[in-house]
C-alpha atoms as a printed R data frame, in Angstrom:
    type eleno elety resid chain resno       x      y       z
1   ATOM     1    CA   UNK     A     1 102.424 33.303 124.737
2   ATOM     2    CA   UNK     A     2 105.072 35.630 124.063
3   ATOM     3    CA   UNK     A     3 108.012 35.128 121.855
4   ATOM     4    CA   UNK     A     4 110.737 36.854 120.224
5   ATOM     5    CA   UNK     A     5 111.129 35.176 116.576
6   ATOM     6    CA   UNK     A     6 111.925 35.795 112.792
7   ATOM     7    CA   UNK     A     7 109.726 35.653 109.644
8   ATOM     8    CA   UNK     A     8 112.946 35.721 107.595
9   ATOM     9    CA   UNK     A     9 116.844 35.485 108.004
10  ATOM    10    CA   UNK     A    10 118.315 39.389 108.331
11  ATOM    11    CA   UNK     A    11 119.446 41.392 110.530
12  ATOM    12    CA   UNK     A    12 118.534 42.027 114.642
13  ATOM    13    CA   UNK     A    13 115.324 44.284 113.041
14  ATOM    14    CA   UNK     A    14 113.606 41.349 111.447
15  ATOM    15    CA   UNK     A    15 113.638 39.725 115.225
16  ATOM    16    CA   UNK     A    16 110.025 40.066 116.536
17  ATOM    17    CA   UNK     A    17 108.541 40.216 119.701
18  ATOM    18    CA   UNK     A    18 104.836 39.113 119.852
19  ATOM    19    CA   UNK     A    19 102.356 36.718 120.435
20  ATOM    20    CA   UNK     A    20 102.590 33.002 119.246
21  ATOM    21    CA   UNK     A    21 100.251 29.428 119.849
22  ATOM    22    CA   UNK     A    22 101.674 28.016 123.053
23  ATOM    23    CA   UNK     A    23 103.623 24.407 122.266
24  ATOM    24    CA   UNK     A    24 101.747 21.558 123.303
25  ATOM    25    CA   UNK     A    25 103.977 19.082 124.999
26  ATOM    26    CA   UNK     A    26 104.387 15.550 123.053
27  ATOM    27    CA   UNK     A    27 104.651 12.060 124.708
28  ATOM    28    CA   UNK     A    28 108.127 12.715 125.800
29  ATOM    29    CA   UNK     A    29 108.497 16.301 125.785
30  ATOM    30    CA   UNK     A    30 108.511 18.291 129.120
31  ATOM    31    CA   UNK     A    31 106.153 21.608 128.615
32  ATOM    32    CA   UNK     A    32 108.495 24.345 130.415
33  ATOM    33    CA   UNK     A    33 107.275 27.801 131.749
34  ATOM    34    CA   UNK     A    34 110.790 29.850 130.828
35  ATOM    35    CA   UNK     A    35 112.621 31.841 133.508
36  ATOM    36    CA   UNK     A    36 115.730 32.800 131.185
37  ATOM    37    CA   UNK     A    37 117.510 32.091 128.155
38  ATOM    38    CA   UNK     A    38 120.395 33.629 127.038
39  ATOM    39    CA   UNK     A    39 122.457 34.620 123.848
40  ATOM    40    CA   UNK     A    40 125.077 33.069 122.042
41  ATOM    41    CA   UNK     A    41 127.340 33.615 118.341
42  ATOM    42    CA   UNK     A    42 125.831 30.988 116.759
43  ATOM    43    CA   UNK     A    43 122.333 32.959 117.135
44  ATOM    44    CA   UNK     A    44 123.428 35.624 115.583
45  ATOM    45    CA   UNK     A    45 124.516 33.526 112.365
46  ATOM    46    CA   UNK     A    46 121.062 31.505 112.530
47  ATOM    47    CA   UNK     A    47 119.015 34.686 112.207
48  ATOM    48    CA   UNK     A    48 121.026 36.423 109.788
49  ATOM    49    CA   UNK     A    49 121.299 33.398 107.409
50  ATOM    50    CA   UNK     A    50 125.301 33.312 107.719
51  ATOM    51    CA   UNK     A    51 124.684 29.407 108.657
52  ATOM    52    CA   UNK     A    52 122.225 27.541 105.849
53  ATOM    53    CA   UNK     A    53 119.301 26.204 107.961
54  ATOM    54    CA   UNK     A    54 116.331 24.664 107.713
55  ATOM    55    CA   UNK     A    55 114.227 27.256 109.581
56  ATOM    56    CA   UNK     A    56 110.222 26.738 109.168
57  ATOM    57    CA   UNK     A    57 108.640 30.372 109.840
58  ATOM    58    CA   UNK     A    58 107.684 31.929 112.125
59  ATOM    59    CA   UNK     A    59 111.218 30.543 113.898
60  ATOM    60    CA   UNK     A    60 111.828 30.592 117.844
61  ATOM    61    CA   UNK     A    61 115.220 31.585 118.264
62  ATOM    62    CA   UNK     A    62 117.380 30.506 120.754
63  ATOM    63    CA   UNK     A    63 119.611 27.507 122.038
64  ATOM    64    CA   UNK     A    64 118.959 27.142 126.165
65  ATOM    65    CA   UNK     A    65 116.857 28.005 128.777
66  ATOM    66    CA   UNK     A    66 116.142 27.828 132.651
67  ATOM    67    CA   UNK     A    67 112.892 26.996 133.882
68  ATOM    68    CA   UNK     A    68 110.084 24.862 135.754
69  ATOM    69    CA   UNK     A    69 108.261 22.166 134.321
70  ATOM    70    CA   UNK     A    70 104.220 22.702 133.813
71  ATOM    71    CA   UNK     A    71 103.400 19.791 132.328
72  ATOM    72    CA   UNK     A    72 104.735 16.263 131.126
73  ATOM    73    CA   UNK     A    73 103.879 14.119 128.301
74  ATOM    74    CA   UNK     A    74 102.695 10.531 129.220
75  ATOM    75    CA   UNK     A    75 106.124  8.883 128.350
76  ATOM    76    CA   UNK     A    76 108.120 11.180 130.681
77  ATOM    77    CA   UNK     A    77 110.210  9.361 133.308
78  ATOM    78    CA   UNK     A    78 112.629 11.552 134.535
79  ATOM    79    CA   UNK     A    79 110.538 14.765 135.665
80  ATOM    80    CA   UNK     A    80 107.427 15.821 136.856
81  ATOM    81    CA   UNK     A    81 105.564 19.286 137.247
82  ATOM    82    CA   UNK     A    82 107.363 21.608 139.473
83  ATOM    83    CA   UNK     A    83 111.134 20.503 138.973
84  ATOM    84    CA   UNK     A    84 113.598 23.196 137.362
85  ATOM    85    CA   UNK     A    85 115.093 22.172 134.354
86  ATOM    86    CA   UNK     A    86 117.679 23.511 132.062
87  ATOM    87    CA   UNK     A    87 118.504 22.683 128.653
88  ATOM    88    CA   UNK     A    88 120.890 23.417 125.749
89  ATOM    89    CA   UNK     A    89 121.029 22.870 121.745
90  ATOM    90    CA   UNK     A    90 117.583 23.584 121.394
91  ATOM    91    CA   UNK     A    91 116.734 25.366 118.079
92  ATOM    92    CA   UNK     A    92 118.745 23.406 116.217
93  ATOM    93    CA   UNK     A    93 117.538 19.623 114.010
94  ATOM    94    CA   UNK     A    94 113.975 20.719 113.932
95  ATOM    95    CA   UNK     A    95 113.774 21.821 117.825
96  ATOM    96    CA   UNK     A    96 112.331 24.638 118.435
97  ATOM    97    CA   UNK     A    97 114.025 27.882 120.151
98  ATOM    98    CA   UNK     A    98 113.940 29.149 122.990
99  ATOM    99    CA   UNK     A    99 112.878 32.622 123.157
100 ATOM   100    CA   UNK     A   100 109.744 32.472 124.349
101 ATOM   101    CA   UNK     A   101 107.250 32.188 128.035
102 ATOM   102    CA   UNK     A   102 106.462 28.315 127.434
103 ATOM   103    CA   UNK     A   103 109.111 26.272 125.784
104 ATOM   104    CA   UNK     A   104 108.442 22.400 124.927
105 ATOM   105    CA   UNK     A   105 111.729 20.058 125.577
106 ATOM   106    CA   UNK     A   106 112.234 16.600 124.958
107 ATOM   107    CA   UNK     A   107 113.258 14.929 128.515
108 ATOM   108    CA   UNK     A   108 116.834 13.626 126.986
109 ATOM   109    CA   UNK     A   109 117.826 17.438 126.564
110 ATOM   110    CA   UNK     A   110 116.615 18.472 130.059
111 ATOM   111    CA   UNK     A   111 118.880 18.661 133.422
112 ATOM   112    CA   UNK     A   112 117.876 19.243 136.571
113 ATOM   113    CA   UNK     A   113 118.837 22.681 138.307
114 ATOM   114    CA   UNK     A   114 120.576 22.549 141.344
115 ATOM   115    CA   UNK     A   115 118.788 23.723 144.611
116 ATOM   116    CA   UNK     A   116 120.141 26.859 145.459
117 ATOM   117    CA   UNK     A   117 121.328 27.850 141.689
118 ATOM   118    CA   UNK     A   118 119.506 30.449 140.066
119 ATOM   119    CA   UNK     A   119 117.779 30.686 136.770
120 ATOM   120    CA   UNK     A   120 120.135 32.987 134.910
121 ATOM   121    CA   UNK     A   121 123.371 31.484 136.539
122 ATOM   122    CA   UNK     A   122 122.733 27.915 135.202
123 ATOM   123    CA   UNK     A   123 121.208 29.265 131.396
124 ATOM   124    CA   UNK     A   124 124.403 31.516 131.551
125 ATOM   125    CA   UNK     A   125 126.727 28.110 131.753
126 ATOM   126    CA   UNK     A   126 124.833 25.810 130.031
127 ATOM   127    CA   UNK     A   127 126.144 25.887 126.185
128 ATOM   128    CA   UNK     A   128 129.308 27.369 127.026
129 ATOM   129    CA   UNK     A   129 129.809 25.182 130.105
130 ATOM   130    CA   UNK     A   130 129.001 21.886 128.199
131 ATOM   131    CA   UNK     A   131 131.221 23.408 125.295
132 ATOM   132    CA   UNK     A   132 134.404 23.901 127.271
133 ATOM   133    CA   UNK     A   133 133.812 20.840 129.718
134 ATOM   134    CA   UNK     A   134 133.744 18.820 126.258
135 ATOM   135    CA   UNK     A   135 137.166 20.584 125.005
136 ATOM   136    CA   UNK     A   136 138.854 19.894 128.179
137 ATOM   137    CA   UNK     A   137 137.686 16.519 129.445
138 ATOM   138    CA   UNK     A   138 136.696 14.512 126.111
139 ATOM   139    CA   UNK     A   139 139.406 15.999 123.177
140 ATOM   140    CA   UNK     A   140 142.067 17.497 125.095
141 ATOM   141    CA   UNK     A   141 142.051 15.527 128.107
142 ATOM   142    CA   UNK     A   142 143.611 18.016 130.119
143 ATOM   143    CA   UNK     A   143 145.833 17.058 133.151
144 ATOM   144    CA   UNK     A   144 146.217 18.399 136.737
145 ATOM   145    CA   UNK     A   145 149.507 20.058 136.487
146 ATOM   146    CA   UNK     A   146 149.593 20.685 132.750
147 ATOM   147    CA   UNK     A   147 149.797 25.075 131.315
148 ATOM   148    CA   UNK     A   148 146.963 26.265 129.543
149 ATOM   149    CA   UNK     A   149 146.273 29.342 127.334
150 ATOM   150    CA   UNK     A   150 142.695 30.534 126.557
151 ATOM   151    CA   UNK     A   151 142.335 33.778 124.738
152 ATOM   152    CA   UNK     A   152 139.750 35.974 126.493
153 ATOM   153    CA   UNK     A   153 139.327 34.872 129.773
154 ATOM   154    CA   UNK     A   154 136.552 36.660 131.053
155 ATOM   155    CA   UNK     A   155 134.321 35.753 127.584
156 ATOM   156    CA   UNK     A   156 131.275 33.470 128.255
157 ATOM   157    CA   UNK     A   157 133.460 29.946 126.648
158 ATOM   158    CA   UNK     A   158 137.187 31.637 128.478
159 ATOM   159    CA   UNK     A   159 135.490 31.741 131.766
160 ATOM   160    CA   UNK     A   160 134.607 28.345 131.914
161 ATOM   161    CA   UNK     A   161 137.609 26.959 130.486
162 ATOM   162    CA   UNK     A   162 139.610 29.105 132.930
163 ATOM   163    CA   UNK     A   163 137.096 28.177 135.616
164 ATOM   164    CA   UNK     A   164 137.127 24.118 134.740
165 ATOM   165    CA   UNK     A   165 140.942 24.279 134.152
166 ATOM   166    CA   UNK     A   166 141.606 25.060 137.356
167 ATOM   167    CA   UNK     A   167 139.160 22.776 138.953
168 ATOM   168    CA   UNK     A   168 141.193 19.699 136.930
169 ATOM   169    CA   UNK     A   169 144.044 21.372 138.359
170 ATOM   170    CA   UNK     A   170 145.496 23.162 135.464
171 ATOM   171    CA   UNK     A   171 147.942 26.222 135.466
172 ATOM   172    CA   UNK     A   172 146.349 28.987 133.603
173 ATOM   173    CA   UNK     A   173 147.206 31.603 131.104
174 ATOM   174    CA   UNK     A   174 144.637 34.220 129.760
175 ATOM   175    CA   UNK     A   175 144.116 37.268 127.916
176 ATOM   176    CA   UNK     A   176 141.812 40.454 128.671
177 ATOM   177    CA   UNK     A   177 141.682 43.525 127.074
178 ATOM   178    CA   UNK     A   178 141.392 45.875 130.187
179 ATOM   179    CA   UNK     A   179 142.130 46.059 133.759
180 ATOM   180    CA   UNK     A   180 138.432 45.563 134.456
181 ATOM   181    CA   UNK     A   181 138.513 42.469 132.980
182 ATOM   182    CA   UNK     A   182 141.949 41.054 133.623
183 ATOM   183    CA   UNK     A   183 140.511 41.261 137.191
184 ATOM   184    CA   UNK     A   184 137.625 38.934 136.347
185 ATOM   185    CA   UNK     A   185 140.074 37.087 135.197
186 ATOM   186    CA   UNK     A   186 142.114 36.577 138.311
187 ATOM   187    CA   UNK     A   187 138.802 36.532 140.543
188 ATOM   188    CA   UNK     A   188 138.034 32.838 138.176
189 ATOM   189    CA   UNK     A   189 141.111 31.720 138.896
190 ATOM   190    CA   UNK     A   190 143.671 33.067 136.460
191 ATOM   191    CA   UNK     A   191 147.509 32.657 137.254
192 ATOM   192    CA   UNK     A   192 149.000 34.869 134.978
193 ATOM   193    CA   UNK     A   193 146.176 37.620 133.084
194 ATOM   194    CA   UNK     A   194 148.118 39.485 129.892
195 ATOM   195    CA   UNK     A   195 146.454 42.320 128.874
196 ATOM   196    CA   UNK     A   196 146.773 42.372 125.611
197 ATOM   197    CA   UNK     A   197 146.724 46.193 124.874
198 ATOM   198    CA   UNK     A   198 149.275 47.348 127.217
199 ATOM   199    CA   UNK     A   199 151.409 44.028 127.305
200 ATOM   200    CA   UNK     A   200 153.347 41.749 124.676
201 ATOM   201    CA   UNK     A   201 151.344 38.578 125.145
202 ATOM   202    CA   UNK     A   202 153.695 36.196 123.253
203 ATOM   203    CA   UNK     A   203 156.860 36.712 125.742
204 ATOM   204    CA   UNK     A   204 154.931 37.117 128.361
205 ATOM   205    CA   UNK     A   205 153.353 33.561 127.514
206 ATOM   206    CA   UNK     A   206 157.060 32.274 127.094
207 ATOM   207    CA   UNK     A   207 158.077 34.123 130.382
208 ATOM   208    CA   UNK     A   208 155.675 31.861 132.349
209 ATOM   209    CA   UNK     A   209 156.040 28.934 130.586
210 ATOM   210    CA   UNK     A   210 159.729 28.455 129.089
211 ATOM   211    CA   UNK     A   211 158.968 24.743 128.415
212 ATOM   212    CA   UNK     A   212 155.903 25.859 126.287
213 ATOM   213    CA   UNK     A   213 152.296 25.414 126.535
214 ATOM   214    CA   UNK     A   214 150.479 22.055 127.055
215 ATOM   215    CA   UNK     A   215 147.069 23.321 125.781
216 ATOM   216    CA   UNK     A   216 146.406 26.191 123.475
217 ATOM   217    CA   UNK     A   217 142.418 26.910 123.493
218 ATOM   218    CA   UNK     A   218 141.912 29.481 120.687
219 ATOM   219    CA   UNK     A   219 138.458 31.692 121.223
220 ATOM   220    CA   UNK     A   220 138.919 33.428 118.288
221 ATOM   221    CA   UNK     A   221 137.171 33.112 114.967
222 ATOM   222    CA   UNK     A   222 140.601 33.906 113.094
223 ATOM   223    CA   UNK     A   223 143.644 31.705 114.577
224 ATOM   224    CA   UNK     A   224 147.197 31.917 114.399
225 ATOM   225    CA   UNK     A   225 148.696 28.692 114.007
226 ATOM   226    CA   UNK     A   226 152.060 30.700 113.059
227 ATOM   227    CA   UNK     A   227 152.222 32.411 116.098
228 ATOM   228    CA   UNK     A   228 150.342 29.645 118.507
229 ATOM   229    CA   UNK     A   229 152.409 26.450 117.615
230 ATOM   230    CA   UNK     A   230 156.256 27.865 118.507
231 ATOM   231    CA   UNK     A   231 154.291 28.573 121.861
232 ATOM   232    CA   UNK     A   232 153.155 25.096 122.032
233 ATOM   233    CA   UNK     A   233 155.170 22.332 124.103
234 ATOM   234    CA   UNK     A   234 156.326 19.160 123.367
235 ATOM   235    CA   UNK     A   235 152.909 16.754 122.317
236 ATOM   236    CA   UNK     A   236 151.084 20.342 122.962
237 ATOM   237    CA   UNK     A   237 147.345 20.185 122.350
238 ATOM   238    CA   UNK     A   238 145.377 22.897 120.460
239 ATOM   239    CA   UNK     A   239 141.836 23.303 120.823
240 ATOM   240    CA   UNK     A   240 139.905 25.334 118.202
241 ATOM   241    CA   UNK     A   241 135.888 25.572 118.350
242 ATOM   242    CA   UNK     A   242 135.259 28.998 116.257
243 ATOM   243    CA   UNK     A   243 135.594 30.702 112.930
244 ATOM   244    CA   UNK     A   244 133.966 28.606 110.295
245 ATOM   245    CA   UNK     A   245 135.191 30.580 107.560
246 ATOM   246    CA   UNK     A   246 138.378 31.289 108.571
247 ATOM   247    CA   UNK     A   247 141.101 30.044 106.137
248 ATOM   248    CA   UNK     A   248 144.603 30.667 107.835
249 ATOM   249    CA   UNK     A   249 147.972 29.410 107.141
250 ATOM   250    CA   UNK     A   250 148.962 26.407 108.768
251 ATOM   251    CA   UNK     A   251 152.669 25.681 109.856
252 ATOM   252    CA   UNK     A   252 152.901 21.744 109.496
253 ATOM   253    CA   UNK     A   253 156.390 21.153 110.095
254 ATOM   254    CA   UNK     A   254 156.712 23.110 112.834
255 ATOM   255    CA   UNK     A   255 153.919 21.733 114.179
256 ATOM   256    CA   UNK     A   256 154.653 17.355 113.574
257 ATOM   257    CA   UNK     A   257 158.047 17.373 114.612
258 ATOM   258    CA   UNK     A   258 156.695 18.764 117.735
259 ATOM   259    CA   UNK     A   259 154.153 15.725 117.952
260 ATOM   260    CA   UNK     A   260 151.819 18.184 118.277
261 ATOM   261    CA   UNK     A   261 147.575 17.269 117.911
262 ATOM   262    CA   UNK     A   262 144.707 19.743 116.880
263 ATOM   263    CA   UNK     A   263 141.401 19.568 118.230
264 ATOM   264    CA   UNK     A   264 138.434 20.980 116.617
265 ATOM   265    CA   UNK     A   265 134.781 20.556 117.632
266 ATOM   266    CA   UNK     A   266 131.209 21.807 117.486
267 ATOM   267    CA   UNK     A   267 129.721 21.200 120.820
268 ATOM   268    CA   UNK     A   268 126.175 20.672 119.287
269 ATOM   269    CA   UNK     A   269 127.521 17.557 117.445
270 ATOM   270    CA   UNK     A   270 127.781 16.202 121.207
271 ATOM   271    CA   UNK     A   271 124.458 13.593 121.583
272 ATOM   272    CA   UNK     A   272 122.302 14.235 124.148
273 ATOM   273    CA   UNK     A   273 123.764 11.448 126.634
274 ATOM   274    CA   UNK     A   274 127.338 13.156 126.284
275 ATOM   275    CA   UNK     A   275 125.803 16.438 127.284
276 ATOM   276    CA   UNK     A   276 124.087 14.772 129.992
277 ATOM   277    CA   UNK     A   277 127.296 13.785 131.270
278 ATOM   278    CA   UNK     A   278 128.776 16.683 130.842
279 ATOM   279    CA   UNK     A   279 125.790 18.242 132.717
280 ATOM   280    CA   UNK     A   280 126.786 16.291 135.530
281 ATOM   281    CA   UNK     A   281 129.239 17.487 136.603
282 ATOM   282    CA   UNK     A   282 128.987 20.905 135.861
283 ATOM   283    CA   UNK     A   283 125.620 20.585 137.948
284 ATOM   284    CA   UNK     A   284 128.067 19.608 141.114
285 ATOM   285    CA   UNK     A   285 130.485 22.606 140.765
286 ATOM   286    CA   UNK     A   286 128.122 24.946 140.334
287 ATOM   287    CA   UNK     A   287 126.243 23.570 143.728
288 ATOM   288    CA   UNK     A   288 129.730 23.830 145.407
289 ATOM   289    CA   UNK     A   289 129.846 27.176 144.270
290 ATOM   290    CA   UNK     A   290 133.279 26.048 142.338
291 ATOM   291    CA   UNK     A   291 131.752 27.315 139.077
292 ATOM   292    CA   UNK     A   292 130.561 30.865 138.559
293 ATOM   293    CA   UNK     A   293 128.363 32.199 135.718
294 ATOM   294    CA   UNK     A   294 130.068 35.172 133.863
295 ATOM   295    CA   UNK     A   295 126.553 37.546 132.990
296 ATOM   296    CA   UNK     A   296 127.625 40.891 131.303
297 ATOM   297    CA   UNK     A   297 123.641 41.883 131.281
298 ATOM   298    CA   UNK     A   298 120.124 40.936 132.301
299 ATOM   299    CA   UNK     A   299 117.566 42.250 129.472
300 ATOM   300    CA   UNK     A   300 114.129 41.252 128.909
301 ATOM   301    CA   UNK     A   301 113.006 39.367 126.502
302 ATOM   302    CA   UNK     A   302 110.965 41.842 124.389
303 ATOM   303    CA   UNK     A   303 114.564 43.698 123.723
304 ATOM   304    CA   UNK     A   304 116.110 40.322 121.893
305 ATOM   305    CA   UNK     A   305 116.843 42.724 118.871
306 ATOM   306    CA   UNK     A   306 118.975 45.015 120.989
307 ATOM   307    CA   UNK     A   307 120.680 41.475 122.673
308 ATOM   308    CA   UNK     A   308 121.426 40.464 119.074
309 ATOM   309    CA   UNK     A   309 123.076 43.793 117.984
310 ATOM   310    CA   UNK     A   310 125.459 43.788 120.947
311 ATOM   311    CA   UNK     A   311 126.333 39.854 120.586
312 ATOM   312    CA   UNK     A   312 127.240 41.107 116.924
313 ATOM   313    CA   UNK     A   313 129.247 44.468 117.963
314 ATOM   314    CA   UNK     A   314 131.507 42.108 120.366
315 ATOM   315    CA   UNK     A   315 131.459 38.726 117.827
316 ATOM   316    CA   UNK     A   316 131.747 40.229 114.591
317 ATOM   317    CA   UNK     A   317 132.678 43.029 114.936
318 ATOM   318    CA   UNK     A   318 135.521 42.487 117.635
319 ATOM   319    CA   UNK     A   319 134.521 45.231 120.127
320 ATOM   320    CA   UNK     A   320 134.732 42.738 122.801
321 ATOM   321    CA   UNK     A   321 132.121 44.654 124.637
322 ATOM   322    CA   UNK     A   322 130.934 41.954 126.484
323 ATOM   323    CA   UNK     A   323 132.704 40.452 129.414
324 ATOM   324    CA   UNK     A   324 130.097 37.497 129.719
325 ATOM   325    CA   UNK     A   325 126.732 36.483 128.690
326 ATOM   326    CA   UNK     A   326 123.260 38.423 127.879
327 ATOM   327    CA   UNK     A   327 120.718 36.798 129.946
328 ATOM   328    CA   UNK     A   328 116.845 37.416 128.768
329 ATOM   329    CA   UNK     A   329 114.020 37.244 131.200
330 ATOM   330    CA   UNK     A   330 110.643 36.635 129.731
């Protein structure tokens, strides 16, 4: 089968694209012909080494996929050949990646794909939709009525926080750094889109919400409590899920006599029966067609190198080029 993978940590031009042994699918493992996977940050830091792992070469890379199932192990309960699956936080505690024509997933990390929802659409949501349904629904507990901020809006986590906040029946504020996008923005459901190059987010925040905000989900690797908690409310939440070497001042007083809380979370510390549930329900919205996928690009697979150097321009190197996900097609 085809596969892009690495024979060392580096930089996108170690990724290769070749042939590799097809997986054989264990007694509870679901052997999956892959329709799409996509791209995410924390790829990018696997392959170049920025995160210590234990990676046994030559390494898959990749964290979800879309597909059908071939073939099932004899343990398998829950699906049978022909179903579409999905799956997330693959790659990861000795799972293999993604990246790659035949894929095999244990059942507990597969969903089922909605009739009617394509491939891309539900790979697209799948880490980023299980990552903000997690922020909003199992730390933050948002509330119908309540203000949110999310930096970046139309980003692949900001759309689906904008998109799930407003299905809980949130009020939203975001951030986009064009008219383009500030348009996505409004077309997921935005109530008030700041761009941030033209505008001066911080009043404009206050302008919208005088009483301040109820939930304050930072996107960016870098936060700023200083300027984020005198925009917080009364027992405002913050939410932060990014930046794992980011050391930034922290206002405490400010922030306690506030009775302000601080979330932070990695959604691939989530088991598999929390994503499950999480799964759920974003498998309902996106049958009702209440939750969209944000794509920025469809590529094939065999130009993963190329995917990885423009995850890295808009992650890394803050281009924000991307206004969504890059979807791969083997």
């Amino acid at each position: 089968m085809k596969a892009a993978f690495i024979n060392q940590t580096g930089p996108p031009e170690v990724i290769r694209y070749d042939d590799l042994p097809e997986p054989k699918p264990r007694r509870t493992q679901c052997l999956i012909r892959v329709a799409a996977v996509d791209v995410n940050p924390i790829d990018t830091y696997v392959r170049s080494g920025a995160i210590p792992a234990q990676l046994s070469f030559p390494w898959i890379l990749g964290r979800d996929l879309a597909g059908t199932v071939v073939e099932t192990g004899a343990g398998v309960k829950r699906f049978k050949p022909g179903d579409r699956v999905w799956a997330t936080s693959q790659g990861a505690e000795g799972r293999p990646g993604t990246f790659a024509e035949l894929a095999a997933v244990d059942e507990r990390w597969l969903n089922p794909t909605p009739a009617g929802v394509n491939d891309e659409d539900v790979v697209a949501l799948s880490l980023v939709g299980i990552t903000a349904y997690l922020g909003l629904m199992r730390h933050a507990k948002l509330r119908a009525g309540e203000v949110l901020f999310v930096n970046g809006g139309s980003g692949g986590v900001g759309s689906s926080v904008v998109q799930m906040a407003k299905i809980l029946g949130a009020r939203v504020i975001t951030t986009a750094g064009s008219e383009e996008k500030a348009q996505i923005c409004r077309d997921l459901g935005a109530d008030l889109v700041v761009n941030y190059k033209v505008q001066e987010v911080d009043s404009a925040i206050k302008a919208y919400a005088p009483e301040g905000v109820n939930l304050w989900w930072e996107t960016l690797r870098e936060p700023n409590f200083e300027r984020a908690i005198p925009l917080l409310a009364r027992r405002g939440r913050m939410v932060v899920m990014a930046g794992r070497d980011a050391r930034p001042s922290f206002p405490v007083g400010p922030f306690y006599v506030k009775d302000c809380s601080l979330y932070g979370f990695a959604m691939f510390n989530a088991s598999a029966r929390e994503q499950r549930a999480a799964a759920a329900d974003l498998n309902r919205w996106l049958a009702e067609g209440k939750l969209k996928a944000r794509i920025d690009r469809v590529l094939p697979l065999s130009q993963a190198a190329e995917a990885h150097r423009l995850q890295e321009a808009s992650t890394i190197q803050k281009t924000g080029s991307l206004a969504g996900k890059i979807v791969l097609k083997p």
